[in-house]
VEXDRENTI-51058 format. One record per residue (C-alpha): x, y, z. Coordinates in Angstrom, 2 decimals. Each point is the difference from the previous one (the first is absolute). Layout:
% residues N
X,Y,Z
...
% end
This chain:
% residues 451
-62.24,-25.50,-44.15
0.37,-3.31,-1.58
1.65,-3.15,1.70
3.95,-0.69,-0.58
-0.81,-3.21,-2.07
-2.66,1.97,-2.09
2.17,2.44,-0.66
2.99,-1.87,-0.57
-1.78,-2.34,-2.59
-0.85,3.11,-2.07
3.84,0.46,-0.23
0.16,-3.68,-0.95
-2.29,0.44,-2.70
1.30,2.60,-1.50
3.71,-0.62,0.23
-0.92,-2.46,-2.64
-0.85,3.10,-2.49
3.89,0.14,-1.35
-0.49,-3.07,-1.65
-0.83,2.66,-2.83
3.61,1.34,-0.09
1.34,-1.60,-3.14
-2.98,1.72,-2.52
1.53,2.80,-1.59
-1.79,2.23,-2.04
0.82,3.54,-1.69
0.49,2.75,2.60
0.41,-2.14,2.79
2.09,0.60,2.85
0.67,-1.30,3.60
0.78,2.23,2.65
2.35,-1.16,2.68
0.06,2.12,2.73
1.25,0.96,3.73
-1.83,2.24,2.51
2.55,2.44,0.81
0.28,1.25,3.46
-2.75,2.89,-0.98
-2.71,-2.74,-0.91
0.40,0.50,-3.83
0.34,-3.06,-1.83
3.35,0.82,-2.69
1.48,-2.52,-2.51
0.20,-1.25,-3.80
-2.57,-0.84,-2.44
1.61,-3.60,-1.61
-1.63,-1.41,-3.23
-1.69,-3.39,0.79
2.35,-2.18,-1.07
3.19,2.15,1.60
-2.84,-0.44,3.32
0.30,-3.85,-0.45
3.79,0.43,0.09
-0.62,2.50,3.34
-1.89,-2.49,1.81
2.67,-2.53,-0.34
2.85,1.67,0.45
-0.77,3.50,1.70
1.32,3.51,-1.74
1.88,2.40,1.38
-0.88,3.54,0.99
2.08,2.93,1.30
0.00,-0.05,3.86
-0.41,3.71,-0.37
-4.14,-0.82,0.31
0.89,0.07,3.21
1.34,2.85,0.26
-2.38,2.52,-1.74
-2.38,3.02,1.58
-3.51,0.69,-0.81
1.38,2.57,-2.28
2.53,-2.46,-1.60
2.76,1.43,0.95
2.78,-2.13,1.55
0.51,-0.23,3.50
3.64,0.75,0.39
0.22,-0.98,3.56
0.14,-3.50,-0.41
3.92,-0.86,-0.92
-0.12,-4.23,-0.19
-2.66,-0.15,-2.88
-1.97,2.96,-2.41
2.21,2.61,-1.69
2.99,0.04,2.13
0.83,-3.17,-0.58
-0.73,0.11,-3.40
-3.65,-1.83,-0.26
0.87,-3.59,-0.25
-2.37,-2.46,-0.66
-2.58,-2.04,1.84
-1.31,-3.30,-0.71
-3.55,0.22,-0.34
-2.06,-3.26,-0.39
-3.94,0.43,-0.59
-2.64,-1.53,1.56
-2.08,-1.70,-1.82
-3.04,-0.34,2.46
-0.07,3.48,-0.50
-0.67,0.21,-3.61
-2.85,2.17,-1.40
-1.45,1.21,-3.25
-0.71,4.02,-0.09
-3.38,0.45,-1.33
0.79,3.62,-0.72
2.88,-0.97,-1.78
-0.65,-2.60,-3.12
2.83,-2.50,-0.16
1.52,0.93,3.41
0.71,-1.92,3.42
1.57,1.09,2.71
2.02,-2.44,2.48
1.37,0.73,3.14
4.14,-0.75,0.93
2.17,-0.93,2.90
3.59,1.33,-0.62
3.14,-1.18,2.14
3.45,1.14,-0.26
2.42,-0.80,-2.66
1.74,-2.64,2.31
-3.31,-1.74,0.52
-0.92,1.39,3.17
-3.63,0.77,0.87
-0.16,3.89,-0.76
-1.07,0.89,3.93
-1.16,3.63,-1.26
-2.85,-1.07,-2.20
-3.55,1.41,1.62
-1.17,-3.21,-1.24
2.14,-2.21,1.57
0.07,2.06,3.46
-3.77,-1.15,-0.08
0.78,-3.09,-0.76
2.67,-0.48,2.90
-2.51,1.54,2.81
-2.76,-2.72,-1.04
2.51,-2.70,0.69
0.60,1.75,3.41
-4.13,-0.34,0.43
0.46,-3.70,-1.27
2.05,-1.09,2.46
-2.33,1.41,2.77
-2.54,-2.47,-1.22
-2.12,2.70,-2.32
-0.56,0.95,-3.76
-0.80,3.53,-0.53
-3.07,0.61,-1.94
0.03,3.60,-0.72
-2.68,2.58,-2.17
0.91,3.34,-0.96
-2.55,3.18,-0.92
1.32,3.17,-1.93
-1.67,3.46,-0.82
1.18,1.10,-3.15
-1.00,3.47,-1.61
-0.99,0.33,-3.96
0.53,2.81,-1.93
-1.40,0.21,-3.55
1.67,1.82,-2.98
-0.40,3.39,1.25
0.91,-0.57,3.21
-2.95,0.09,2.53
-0.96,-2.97,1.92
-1.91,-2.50,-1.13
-2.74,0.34,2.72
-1.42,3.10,2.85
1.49,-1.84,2.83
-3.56,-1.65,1.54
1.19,-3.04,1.98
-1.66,-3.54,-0.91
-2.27,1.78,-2.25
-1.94,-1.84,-2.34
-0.31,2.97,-2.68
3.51,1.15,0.21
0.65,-3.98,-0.82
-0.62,1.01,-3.49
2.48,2.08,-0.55
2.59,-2.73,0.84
-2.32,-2.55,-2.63
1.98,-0.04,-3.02
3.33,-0.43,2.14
-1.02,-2.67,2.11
-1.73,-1.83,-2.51
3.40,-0.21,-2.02
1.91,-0.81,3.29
-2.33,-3.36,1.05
1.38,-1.34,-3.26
3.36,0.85,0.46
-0.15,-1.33,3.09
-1.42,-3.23,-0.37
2.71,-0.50,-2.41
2.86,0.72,2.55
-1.72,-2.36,2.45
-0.68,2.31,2.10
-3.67,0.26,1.63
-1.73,3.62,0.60
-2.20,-0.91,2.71
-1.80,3.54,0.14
-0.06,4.00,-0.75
-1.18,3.18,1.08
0.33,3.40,-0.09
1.39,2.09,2.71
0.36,3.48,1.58
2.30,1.80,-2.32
-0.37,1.17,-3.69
1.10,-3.15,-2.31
0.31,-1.95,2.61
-0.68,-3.90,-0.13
0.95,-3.08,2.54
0.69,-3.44,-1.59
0.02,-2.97,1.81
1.55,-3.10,-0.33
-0.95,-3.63,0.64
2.35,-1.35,3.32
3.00,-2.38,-1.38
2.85,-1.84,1.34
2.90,2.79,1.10
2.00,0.19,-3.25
-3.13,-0.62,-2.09
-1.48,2.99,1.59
2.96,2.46,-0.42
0.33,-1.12,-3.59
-3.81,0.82,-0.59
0.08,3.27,1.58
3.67,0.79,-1.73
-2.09,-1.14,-3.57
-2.49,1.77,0.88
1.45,3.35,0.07
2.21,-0.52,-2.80
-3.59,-0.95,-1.82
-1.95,3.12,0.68
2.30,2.51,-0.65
0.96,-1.52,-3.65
-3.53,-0.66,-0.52
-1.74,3.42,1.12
3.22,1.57,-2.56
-1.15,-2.30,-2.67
-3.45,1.75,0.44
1.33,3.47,-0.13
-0.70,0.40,3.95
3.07,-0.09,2.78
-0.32,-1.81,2.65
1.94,0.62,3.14
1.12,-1.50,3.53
1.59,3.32,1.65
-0.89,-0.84,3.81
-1.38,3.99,-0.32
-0.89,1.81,-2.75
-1.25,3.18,1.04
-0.27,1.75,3.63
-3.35,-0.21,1.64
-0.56,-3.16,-1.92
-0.51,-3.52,1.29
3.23,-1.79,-1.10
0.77,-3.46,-1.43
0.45,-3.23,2.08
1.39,-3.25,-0.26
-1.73,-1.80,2.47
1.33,-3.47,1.00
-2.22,-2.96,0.83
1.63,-3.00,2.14
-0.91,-3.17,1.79
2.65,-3.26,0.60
-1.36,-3.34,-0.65
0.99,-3.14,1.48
-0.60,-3.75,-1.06
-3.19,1.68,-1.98
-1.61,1.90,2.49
0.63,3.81,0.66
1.66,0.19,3.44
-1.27,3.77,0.20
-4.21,-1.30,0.14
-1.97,0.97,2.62
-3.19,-2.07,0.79
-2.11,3.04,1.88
0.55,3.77,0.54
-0.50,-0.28,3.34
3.34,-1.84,0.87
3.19,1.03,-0.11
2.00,-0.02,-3.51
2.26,-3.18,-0.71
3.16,0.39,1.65
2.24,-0.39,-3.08
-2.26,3.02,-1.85
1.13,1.99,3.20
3.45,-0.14,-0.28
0.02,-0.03,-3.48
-1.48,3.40,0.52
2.31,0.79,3.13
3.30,-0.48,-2.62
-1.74,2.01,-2.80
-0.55,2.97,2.92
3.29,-0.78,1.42
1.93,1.09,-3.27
-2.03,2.03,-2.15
1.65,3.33,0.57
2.89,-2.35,-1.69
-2.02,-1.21,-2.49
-1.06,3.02,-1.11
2.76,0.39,-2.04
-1.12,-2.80,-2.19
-3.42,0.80,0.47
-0.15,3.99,-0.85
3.20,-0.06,-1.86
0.36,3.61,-1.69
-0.43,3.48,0.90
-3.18,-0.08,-1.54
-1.33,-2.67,2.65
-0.03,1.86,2.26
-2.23,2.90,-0.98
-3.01,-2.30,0.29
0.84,-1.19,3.32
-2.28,2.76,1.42
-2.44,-0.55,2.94
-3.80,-0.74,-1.03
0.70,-0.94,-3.11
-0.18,-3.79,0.22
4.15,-0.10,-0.11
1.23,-0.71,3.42
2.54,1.94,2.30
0.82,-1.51,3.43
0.73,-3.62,1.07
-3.90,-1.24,0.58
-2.27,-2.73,-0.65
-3.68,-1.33,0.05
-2.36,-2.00,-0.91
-1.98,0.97,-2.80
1.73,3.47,0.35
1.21,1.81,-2.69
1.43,2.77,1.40
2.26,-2.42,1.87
3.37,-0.91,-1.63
-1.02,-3.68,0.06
-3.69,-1.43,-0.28
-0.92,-3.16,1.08
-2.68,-1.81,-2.01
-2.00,-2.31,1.49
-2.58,-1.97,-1.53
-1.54,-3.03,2.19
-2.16,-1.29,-2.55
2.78,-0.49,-2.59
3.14,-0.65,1.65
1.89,0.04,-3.32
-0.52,3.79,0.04
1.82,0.72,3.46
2.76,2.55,-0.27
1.74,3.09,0.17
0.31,3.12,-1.91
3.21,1.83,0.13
-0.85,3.58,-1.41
3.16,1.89,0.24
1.20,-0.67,-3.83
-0.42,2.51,-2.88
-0.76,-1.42,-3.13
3.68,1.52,-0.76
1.33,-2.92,1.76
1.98,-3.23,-1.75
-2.49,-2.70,0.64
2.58,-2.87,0.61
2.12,2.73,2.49
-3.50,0.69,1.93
-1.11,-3.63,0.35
3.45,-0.83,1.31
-0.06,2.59,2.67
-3.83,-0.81,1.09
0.95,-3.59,0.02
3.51,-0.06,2.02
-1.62,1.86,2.52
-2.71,-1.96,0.57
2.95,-2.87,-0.02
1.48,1.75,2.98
-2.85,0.30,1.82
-1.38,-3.51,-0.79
3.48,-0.99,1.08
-0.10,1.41,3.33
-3.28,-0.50,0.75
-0.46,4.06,0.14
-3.27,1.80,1.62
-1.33,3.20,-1.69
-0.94,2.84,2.30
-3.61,0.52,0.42
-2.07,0.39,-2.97
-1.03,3.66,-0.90
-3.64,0.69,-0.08
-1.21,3.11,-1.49
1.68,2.39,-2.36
3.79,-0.79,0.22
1.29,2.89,-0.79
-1.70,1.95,2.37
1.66,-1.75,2.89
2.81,0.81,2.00
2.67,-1.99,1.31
0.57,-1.80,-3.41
3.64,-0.85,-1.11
0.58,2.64,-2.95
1.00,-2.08,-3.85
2.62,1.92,-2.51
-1.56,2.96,-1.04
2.99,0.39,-2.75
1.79,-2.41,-1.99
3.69,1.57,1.75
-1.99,-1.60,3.74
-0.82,-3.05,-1.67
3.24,-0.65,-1.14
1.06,0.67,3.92
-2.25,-2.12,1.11
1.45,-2.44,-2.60
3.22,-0.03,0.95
-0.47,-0.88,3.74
-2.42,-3.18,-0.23
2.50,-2.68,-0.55
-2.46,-2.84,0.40
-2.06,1.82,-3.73
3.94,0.61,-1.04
0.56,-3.54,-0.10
-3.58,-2.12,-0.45
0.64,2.01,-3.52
3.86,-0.89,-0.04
2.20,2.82,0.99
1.52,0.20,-3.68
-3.34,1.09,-1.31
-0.32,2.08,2.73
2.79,2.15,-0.27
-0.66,-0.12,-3.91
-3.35,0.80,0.66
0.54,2.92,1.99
2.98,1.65,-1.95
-3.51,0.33,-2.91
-1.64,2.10,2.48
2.91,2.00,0.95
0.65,0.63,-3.57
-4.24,1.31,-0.44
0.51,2.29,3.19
3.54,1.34,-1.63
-2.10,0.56,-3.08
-2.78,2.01,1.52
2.46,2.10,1.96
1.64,0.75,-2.98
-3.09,1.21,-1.45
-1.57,3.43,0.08
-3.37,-0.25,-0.18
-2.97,2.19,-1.42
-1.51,0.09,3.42
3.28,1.99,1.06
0.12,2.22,-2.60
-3.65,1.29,0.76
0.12,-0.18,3.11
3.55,2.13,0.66
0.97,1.74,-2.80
-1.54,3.12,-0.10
0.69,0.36,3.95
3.37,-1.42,1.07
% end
């Protein structure tokens, strides 16, 4: 991981990039866009000189963005904005530090927005700006958050079969991913955003990227770029690429793995000089909260019906409330490096690469808030295989116990503000109304010829 000032003087540098926004050229657009509460990234595309006018003034966008399923459809159980109300507007002002060119794309950028309500007011439902409100919460502890997040994606060429067997960190079966990631360095470099390594692993088409550490926002905008890059990159290829947290049974699944350390006056506060003595305090109860409320959490961090699926023991996706040092069957792994104290950290391996990055960083990071806060203790750290061992507090095994779990940690509730909370949570009620409303080829196959 890199230091806080490292990393935050590659931001500097390259917030400087939209002094290129005036140049207009045939074909060239600007998109200005919001993550939406599903991680997608939805907007406008503005001609360069209408973008000039948008970073001056804002533009307005329907406030049904908000409001929308992974299908698209409308979620008609939110009455004070989206359809019912008839999808007013939000004021959406870009941010210009985000500003990129798409090298896939000739003549296009892509900038991310911050919308607030009509009347001015801070729009408390944006996944960006719940992010953004938890760091503050970290701030005034004394720490920045300097987070790094890892995905496994799966490829698919034109005919459907996965890019690769499914060897994990195979060099050979690299090869198969060559053309791909050899477009997507590029692309990334471009969007400021650093790919710090690859390799394969055990499923078919199945490749982890990871990213450079970053300041807390910085980090969820990478990863939220990043996604939003491969997929319209592999398509422009003819392949499809695809973040389903599982794709087929008996398969290893796809993760979202969040990195995190807190940094004070320079200096991580989670370093540990020798791995003989105990961890620092503050990584302890940073790790304490994150235990503490991840069966909450997992709402945010495995946050479809989908997620779930993967969560299967011994397969690297974890199921009970646990944690270890370099253990990655554990729920939580501490990382400890002595020699370079700039690398101390934890892992928190409960996400799916399903999850919005800005909603999983905010629930990793207000619970280690809590527990910083309070000056928690974890329990004992498992050794061994963690899901072999009894006497483990149970996490959601659904996305319906999740949302129970949800509902009765106040102290998550309102470290993410209890607007976006209940907004949040009326999403997943609507997925779990949607699957129950769905009859499913499993069913059919399995029942009809016998019921």
């Amino acid at each position: 991981m890199t230091t806080i000032d490292a990393a935050a003087g590659i931001a500097q540098r390259e917030a400087a990039q939209p002094e290129r926004q005036g140049t207009s050229a045939a074909g060239e657009f600007v998109f200005v866009g919001l993550p939406d509460v599903n991680g997608s990234i939805r907007g406008k595309a503005f001609r360069p000189e209408a973008f000039d006018a948008v970073l001056r003034d804002g533009t307005m966008m329907t406030d049904l963005l908000l409001a929308l399923d992974p299908t698209d459809t409308p979620i008609t159980d939110y009455a004070r904005f989206g359809i019912r109300s008839g999808a007013g507007d939000l004021l959406v002002r870009p941010d210009p530090t985000t500003l990129h060119q798409l090298t896939w794309r000739p003549g296009w950028r892509i900038c991310l927005a911050t919308p607030s309500w009509r009347d001015g007011r801070p729009c408390e439902l944006a996944s960006r700006e719940v992010l953004r409100r938890v760091l503050a919460g970290l701030a005034e502890l004394g720490y920045d958050a300097l987070a790094a997040l890892e995905y496994e994606v799966r490829l698919f060429d034109s005919d459907a079969s996965p890019l690769s067997s499914g060897l994990s960190y195979s060099f050979s079966e690299l090869r198969r991913f060559e053309d791909f990631v050899g477009a997507l360095v590029p692309a990334l470099d471009a969007l400021g955003i650093e790919l710090a390594a690859v390799h394969t692993e055990a499923a078919p088409g199945l490749l982890e990227l990871n990213l450079a550490a970053r300041p807390g926002l910085r980090a969820a905008d990478d990863a939220t770029l990043l996604k939003m890059a491969v997929k319209d990159l592999a398509s422009s290829m003819g392949l499809r690429a695809s973040f389903l947290a599982k794709t087929a049974a008996g398969e290893e699944g796809s993760s979202g793995h969040i990195h995190l350390s807190c940094w004070s006056e320079g200096r991580n506060a989670f370093r540990a000089t020798t791995t003989s003595q105990p961890l620092p305090p503050v990584l302890l109860s940073a790790i304490a909260g994150v235990l503490d409320h991840l069966p909450a959490a997992s709402l945010l961090l495995n946050p479809t019906i989908n997620s779930y699926k993967r969560l299967v023991p011994g397969w690297f996706a974890p199921v009970n409330v646990s944690w270890g040092v370099e253990n990655r069957s554990a729920a939580v792994r501490a990382i400890v490096h002595p020699a370079h104290p700039e690398l101390c950290r934890f892992e928190c391996r409960r996400p799916g690469a399903d999850a919005n990055p800005y909603l999983a960083l905010a629930a990793v990071v207000a619970s280690a808030c809590d527990g910083i806060r309070r000056e928690a203790s974890p329990p004992p750290a498992v050794e061994g295989d963690a899901y072999s061992q009894t006497g483990l507090p149970e996490l959601p095994g659904s996305l319906e116990s999740a949302l129970h779990a949800f509902a009765a940690d106040d102290v998550l509730r309102r470290a993410l503000d209890e607007r976006f909370s209940d907004y949040y949570a009326t999403s997943r009620k609507w997925e779990i109304k949607a699957w129950q409303a769905t009859v499913s080829e499993w069913e059919r196959e399995r029942y009809i010829k016998t019921v």
